[in-house]
C-alpha positions as CSV (number, residue, x, y, z in Angstrom):
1,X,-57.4,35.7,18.2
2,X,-54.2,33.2,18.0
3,X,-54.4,33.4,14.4
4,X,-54.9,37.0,13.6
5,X,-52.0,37.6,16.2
6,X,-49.7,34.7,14.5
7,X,-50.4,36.5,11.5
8,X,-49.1,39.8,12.6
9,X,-46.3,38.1,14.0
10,X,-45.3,36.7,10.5
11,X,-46.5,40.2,8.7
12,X,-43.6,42.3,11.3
13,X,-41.0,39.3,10.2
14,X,-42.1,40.5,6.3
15,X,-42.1,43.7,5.6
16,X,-38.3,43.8,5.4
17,X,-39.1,40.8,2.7
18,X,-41.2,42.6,0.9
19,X,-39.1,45.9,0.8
20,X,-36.4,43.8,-0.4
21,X,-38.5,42.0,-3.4
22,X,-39.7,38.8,-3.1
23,X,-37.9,36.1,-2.1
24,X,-39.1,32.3,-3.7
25,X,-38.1,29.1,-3.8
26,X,-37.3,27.9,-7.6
27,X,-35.7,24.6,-6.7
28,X,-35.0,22.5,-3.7
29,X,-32.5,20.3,-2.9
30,X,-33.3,16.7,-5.2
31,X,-34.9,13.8,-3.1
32,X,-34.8,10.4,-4.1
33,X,-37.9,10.7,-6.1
34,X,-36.9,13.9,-7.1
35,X,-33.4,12.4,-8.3
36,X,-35.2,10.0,-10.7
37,X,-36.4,12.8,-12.8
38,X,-35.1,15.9,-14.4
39,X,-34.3,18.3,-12.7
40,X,-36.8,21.0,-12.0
41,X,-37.5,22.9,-15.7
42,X,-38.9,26.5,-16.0
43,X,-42.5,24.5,-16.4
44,X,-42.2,22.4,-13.3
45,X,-41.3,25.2,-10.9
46,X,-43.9,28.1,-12.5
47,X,-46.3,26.8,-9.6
48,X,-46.7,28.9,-6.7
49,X,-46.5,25.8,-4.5
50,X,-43.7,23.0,-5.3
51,X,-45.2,19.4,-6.7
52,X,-44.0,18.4,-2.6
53,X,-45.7,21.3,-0.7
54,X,-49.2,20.3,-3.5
55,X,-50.1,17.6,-0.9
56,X,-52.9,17.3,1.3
57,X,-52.0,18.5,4.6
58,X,-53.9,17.0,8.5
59,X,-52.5,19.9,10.4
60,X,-50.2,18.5,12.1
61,X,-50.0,17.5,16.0
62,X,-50.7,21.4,17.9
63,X,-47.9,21.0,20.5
64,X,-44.9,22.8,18.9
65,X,-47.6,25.7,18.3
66,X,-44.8,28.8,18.4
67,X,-45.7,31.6,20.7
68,X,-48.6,33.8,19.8
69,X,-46.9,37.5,19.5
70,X,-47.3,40.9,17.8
71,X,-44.1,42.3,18.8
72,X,-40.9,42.1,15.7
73,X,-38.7,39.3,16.4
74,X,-35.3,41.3,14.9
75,X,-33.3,43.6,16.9
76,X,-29.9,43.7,15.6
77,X,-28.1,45.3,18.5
78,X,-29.3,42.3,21.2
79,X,-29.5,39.5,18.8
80,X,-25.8,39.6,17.8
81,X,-24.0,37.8,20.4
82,X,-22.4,34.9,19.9
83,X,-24.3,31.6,20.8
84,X,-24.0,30.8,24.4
85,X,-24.7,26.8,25.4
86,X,-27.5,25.2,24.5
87,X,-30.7,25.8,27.4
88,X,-32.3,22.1,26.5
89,X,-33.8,21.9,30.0
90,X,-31.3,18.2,29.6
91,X,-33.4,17.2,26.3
92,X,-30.4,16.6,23.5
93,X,-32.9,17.3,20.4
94,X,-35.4,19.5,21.7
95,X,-36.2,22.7,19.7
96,X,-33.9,26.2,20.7
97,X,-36.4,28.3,23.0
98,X,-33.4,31.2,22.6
99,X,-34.7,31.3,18.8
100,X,-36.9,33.1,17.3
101,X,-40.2,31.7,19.1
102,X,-39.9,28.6,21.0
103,X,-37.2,27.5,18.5
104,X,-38.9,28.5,15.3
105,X,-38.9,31.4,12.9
106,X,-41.1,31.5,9.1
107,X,-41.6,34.1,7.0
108,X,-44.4,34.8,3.8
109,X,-43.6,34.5,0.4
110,X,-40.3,32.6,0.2
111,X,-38.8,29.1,0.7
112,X,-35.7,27.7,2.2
113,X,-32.9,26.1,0.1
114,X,-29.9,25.8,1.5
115,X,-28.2,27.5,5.6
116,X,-25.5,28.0,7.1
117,X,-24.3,28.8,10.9
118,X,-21.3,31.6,10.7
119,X,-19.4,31.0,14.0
120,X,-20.7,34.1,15.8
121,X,-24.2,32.6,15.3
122,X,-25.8,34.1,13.0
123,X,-28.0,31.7,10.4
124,X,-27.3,32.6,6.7
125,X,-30.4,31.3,4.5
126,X,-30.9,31.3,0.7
127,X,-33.4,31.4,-1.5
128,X,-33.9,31.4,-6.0
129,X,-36.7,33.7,-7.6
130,X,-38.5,33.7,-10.5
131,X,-38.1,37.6,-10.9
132,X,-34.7,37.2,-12.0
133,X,-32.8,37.4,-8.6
134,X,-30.7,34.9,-6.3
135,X,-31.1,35.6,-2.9
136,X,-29.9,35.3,0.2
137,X,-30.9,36.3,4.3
138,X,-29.5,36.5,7.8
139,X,-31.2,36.0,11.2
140,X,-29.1,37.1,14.2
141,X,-28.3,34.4,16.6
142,X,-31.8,35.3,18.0
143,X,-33.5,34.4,15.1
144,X,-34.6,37.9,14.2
145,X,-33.5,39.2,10.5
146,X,-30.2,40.8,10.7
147,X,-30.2,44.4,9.3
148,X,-26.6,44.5,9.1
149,X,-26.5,42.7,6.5
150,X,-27.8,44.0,2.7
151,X,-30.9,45.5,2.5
152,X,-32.5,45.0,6.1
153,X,-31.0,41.5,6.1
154,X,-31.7,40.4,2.8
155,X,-29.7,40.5,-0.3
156,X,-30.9,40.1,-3.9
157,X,-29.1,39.7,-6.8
158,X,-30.2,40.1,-10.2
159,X,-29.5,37.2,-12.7
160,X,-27.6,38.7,-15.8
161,X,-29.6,36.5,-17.9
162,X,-32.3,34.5,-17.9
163,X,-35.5,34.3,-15.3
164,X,-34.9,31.5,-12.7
165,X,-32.3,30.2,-10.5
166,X,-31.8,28.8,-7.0
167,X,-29.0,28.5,-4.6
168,X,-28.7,25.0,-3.5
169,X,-25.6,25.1,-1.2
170,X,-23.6,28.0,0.8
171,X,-20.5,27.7,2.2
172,X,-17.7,30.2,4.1
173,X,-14.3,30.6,3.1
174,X,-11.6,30.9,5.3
175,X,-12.0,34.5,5.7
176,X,-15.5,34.7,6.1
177,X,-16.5,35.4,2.9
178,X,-19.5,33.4,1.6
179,X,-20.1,31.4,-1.0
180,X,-23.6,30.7,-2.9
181,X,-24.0,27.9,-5.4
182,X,-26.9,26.6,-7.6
183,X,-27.9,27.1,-10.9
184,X,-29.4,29.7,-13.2
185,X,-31.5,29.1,-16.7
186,X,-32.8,31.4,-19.4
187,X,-36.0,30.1,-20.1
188,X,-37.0,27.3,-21.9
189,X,-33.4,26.4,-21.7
190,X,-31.1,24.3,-19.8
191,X,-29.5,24.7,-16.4
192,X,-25.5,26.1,-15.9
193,X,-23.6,26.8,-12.9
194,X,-23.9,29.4,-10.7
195,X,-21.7,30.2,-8.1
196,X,-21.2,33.7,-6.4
197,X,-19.0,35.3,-3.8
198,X,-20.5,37.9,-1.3
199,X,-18.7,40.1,1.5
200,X,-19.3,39.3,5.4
201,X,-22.1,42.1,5.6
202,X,-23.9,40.5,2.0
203,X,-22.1,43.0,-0.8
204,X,-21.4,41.3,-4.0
205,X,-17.8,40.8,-4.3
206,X,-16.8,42.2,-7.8
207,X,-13.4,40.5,-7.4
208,X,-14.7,37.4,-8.1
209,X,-15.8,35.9,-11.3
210,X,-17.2,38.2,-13.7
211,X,-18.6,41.2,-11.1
212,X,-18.9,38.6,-8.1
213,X,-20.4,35.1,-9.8
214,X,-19.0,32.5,-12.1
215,X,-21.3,30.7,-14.6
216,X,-20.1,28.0,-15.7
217,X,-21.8,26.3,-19.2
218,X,-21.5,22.9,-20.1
219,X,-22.9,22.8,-23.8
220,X,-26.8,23.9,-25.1
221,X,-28.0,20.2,-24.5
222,X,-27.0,19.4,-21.2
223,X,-29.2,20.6,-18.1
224,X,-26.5,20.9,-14.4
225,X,-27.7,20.4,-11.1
226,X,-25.3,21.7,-7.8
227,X,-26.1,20.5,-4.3
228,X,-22.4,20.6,-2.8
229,X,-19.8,22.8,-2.0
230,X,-16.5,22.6,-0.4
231,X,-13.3,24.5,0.4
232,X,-9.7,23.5,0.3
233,X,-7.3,24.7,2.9
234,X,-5.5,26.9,0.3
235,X,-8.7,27.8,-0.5
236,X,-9.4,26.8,-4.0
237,X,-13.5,26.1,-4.3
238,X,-15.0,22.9,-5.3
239,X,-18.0,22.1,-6.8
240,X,-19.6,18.6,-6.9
241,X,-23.3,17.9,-8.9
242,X,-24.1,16.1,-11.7
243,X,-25.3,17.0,-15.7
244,X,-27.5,14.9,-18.1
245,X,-28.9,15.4,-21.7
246,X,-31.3,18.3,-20.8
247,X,-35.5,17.6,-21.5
248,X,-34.8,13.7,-21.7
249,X,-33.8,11.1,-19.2
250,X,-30.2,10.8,-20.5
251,X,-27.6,9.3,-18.4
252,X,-26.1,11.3,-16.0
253,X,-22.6,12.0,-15.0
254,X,-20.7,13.1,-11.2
255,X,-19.6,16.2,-12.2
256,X,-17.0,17.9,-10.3
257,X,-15.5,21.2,-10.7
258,X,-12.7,23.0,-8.9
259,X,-12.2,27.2,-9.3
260,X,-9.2,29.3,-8.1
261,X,-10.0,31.4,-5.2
262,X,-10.6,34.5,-7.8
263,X,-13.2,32.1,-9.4
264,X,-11.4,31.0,-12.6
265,X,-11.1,27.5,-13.3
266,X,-8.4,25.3,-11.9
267,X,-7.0,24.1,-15.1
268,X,-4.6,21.9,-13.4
269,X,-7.8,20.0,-12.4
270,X,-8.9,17.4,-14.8
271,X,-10.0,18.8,-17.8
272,X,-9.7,22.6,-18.2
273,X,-10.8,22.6,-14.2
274,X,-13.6,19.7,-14.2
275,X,-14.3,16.1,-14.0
276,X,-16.6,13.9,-15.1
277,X,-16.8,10.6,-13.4
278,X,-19.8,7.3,-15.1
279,X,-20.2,4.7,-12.6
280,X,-23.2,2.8,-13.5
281,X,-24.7,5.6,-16.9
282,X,-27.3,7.6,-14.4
283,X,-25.2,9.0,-11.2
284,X,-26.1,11.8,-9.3
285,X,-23.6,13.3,-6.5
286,X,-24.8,15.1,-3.7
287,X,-21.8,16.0,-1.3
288,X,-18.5,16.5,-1.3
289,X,-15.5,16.5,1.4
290,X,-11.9,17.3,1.0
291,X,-9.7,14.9,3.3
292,X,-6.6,15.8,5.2
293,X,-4.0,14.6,2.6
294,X,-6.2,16.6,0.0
295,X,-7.8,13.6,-2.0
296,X,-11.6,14.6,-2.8
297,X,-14.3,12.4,-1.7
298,X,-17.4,13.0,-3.8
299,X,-20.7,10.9,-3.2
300,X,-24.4,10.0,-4.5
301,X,-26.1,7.1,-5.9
302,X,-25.9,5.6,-9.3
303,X,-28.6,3.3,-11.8
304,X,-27.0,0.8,-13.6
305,X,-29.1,0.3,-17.1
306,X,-31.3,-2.9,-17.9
307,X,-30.4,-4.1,-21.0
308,X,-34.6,-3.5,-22.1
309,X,-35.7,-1.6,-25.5
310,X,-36.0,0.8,-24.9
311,X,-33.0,1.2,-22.3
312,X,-34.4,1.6,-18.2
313,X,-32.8,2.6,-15.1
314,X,-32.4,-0.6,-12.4
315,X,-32.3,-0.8,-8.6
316,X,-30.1,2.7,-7.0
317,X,-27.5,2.1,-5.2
318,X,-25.0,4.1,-3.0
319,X,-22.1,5.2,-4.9
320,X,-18.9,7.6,-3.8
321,X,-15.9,8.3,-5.9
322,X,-12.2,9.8,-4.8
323,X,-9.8,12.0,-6.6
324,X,-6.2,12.9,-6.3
325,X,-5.9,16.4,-5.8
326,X,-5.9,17.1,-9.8
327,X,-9.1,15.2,-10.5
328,X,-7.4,12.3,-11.3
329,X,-9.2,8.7,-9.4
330,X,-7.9,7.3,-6.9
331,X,-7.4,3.7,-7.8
332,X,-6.6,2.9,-4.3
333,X,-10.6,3.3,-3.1
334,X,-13.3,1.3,-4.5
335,X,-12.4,-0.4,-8.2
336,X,-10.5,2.3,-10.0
337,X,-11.4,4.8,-7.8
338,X,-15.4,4.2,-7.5
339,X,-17.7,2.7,-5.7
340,X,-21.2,1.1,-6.0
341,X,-22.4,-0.7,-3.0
342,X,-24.7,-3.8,-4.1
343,X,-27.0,-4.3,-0.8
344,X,-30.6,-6.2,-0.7
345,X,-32.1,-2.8,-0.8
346,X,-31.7,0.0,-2.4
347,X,-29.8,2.7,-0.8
348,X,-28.3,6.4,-1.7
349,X,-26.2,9.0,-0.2
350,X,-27.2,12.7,0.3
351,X,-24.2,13.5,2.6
352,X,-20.5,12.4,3.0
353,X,-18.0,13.8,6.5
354,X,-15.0,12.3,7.8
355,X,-15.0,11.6,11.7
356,X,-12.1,12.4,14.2
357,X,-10.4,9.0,13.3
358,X,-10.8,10.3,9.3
359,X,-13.6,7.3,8.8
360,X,-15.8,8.1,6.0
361,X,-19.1,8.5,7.1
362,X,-22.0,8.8,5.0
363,X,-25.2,10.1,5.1
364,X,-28.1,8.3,2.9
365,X,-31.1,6.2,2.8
366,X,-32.3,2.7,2.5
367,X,-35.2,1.1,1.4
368,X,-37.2,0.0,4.3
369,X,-39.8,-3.2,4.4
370,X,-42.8,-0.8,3.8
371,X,-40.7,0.1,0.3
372,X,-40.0,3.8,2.2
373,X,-37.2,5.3,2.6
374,X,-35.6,4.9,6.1
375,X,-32.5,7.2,7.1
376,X,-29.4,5.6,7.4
377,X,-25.7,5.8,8.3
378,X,-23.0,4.0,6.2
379,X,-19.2,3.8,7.4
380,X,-16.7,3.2,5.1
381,X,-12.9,2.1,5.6
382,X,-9.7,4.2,3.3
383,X,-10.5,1.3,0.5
384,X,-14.1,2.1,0.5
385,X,-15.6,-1.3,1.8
386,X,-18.5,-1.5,4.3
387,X,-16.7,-0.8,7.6
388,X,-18.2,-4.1,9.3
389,X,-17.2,-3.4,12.8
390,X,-20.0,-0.5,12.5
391,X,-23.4,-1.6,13.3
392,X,-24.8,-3.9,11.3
393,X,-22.0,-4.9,8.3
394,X,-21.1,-1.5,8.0
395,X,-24.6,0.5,8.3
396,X,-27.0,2.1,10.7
397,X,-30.6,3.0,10.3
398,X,-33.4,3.4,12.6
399,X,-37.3,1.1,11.3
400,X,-39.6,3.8,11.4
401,X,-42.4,1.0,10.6
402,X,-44.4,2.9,7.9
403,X,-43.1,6.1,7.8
404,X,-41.9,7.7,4.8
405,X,-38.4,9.3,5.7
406,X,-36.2,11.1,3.0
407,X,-32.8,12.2,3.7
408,X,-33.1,15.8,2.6
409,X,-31.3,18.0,5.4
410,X,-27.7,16.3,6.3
411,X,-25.2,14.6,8.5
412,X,-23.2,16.4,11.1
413,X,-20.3,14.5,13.1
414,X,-20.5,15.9,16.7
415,X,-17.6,17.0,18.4
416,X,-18.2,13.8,21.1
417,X,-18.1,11.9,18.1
418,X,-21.5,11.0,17.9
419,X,-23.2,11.0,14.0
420,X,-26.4,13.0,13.9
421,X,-28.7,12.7,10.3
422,X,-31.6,14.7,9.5
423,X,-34.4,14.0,7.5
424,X,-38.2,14.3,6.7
425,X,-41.0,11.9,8.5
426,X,-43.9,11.7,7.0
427,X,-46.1,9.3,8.6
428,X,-49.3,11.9,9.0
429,X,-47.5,14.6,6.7
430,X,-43.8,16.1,6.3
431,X,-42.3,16.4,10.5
432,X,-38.8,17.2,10.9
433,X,-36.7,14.1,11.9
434,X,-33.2,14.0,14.0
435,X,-31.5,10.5,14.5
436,X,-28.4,9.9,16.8
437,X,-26.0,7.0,16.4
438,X,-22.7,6.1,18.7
439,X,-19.6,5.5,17.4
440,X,-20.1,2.1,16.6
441,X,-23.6,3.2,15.3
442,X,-26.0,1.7,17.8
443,X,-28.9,4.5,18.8
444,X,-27.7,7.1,21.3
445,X,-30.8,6.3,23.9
446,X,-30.1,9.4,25.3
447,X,-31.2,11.3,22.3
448,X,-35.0,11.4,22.1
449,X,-36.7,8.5,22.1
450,X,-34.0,5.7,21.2
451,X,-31.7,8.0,19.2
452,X,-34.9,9.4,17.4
453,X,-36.7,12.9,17.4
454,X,-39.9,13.3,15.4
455,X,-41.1,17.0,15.6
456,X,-44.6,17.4,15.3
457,X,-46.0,20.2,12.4
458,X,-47.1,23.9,14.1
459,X,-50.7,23.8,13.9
460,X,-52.1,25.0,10.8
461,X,-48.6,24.6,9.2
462,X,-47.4,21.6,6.8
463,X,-43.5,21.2,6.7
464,X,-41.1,19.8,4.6
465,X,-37.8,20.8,5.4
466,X,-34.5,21.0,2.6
467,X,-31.7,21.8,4.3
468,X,-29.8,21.6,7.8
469,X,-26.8,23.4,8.7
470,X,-24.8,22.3,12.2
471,X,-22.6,24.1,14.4
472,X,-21.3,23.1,18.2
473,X,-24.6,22.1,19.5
474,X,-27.0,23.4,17.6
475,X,-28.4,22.2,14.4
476,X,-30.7,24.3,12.2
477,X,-33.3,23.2,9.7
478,X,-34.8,24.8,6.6
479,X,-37.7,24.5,4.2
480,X,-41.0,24.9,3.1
481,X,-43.7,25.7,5.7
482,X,-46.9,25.8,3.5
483,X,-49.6,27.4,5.7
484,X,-53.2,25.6,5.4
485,X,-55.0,28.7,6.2
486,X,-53.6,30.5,3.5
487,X,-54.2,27.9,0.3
488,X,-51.6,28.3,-2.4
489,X,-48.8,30.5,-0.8
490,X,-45.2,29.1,-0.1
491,X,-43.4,30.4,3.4
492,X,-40.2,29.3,4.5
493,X,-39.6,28.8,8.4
494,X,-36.3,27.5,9.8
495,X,-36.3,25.2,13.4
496,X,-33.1,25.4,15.8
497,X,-32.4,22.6,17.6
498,X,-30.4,21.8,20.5
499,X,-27.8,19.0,20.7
């Protein structure tokens, strides 16, 4: 009986889904072992479950269970009040039991790429499809779908050309407006650009680009990955992602691009309105932030090349770049503008912010003693060294013994000045993962246990989240739920968490 009503719950949540068209998951955001290949191809992403959500599943711990129910979560009229303060019963990190069901909502059919939190609440997700469409979706504050928005809170639009695309970041402008980046592909051939600007209530705006999106093509060879947006304060749009030689494992480049607010290129940014930044010949940039003085901080990680026949990729290692505000480097970070942190381990960055004192703080991984990834926190001084009065030499990360963790979600700078990352744990399968640090980046012990919240799997359900969006105190996660009672179908569900 708890099944056959869970199912009716999640059949309510998508009929508005399926009236829409339906909604898939092309792409997600690039882990690290997703970074050390090409990016997903037409080929790699025809399966109706992702290389990731293919693994063998235990179930997951039964505790988080949501709420058996048959009655529609959405109603548009109570859900759309602002968010009021966090209800943790006095647990910083325990899931949002004002959303959707005990803190959880998942849908059929579709697969989370990238969120947002507008500041009245409401949770913008997004979505690529195979059937030719970008798409994107709002819950209410609630957690229900928000019919105010497209077509019964969805909107789908078509690709002009080509198949397959995905929206890997979102973003608001100053006047609510918002943005959806990722990239779109004919088949067979190689990834461009995409970037599109919708209307509060989900309309395409036609003012923007050509009809409401900008492609942007970087030559018949070269395949273009986009995990980051940003805005400037007179809000111009940047871009920050990386391209290689497309259907080999060419070198790859931090590629940043900056558009007017109409969508045109900047052309008084670096070349014709982009840059292209080689630190060590295979770099991949996953976040960008614009600083108060307007210099661009862009960062990733980077493989320097062996000198072997043929050529390989060595150890990866954090890197970050800064610009001037027309794309030129800023010699006075790093060497020449760049840097490449050298550590004993390997290490990466999926996430850059600056704190109230403007500190760079970065978001990332390290490799742990198991050879897994372990989460970490890296703080940086204005010149780009290791700020050493910040935990341990500069960086923060919390031993999860054997646990494989991957950075995947984000990094969120709390208004008490505390950093927060989230990430994947995957000790007994794919759990969502919060870690707290203080300021001077020992674990907040009054966050979970020691700074750390592990969040068991639904039953039946195995998770591996993508993105995280924060706002105030709430954070909100977003991914692929792959449900084991229904073999070789793709959900999405999204997890609201209280700070």
């Amino acid at each position: 009986m708890r099944r056959r009503a869970r199912v009716r719950l999640l059949l309510v949540l998508c009929l508005p889904l399926l009236a829409a068209g339906a909604w898939f998951l092309a792409c997600g955001r690039a882990s690290d072992s997703e970074a050390s290949r090409e990016p997903c191809g037409v080929a790699a992403c025809d399966a109706s479950v992702s290389p990731e959500s293919a693994e063998e599943s235990d179930g997951g711990d039964t505790s988080a269970l949501p709420k058996d129910s048959s009655a529609p979560v959405s109603d548009a009229g109570r859900d759309a009040r602002p968010l009021a303060p966090c209800d943790d019963g006095g647990v910083p990190g325990a899931l949002d039991p004002s959303f959707g069901e005990g803190g959880v909502v998942y849908f059929s059919n579709v697969g989370g790429g990238a969120v947002l939190i507008q500041p009245d609440g409401r949770t913008v997700l997004s979505s690529g499809g195979r059937d030719g469409h970008l798409t994107l979706g709002r819950l209410t504050p609630a957690g229900g779908l928000d019919t105010s928005f497209g077509d019964g809170g969805i909107v789908a639009t078509p690709i002009p050309w080509g198949k397959v695309g995905a929206v890997q970041s979102l973003a608001l402008t100053g006047d609510g407006r918002i943005l959806a980046a990722g990239y779109a592909t004919p088949d067979g051939g190689p990834f461009d650009w995409a970037i599109g600007r919708y209307s509060a209530g989900g309309a395409l705006d036609g003012t923007f680009g050509d009809a409401g999106f900008k492609y942007v093509t970087f030559g018949p060879t070269e395949g273009c990955w986009l995990p980051s947006l940003a805005m400037t304060p007179d809000g111009h749009i940047l871009a920050a992602g990386w391209t290689r030689g497309y259907g080999t494992s060419a070198a790859a480049d931090y590629l940043i691009l900056k558009l007017n607010p109409d969508g045109s290129p900047d052309t008084t940014f670096g070349t014709g309105g982009t840059v292209r930044v080689d630190i060590r010949s295979q770099d991949l940039a996953f976040a960008i932030v614009v600083q108060p003085d307007g210099k661009i901080l862009v960062a990733g990680s980077s493989h320097p090349v062996l000198p072997t026949t043929p050529p390989t990729f060595g150890p990866e290692g954090l890197s970050a770049i800064r610009l001037h505000p027309d794309g030129s480097l800023d010699p006075s970070f790093g060497s020449a503008g760049k840097v490449f942190l050298t550590l004993p381990t390997e290490s990466g960055a999926r996430d850059v912010a600056l704190d109230a004192a403007g500190r760079i703080i970065l978001g990332g991984w390290i490799r742990g003693r198991f050879g897994n990834q372990e989460l970490a926190v890296f703080r940086l001084t204005s010149t780009g060294a290791l700020d050493t009065t910040f935990g341990a030499g500069g960086l923060a990360n919390t031993d999860f013994d054997a646990g494989d963790i991957v950075l995947d979600q984000g990094l969120y700078v709390q208004p008490d000045g505390k950093y927060l990352l989230t990430g994947v744990a995957r000790p007994t399968g794919p759990k969502d993962a919060l870690l707290r640090f203080l300021p001077d980046g020992a674990p907040d012990p009054g966050f979970g246990t020691g700074g750390t919240v592990v969040v068991p799997n639904p039953a039946d359900f195995y998770v591996r989240s993508h993105a995280a969006a924060f706002r105030g105190d709430r954070a909100v996660l977003v991914g692929q739920w792959v449900p084991n009672f229904l073999v070789g179908q793709l959900w999405s569900g999204a997890s609201r968490y209280c700070l």
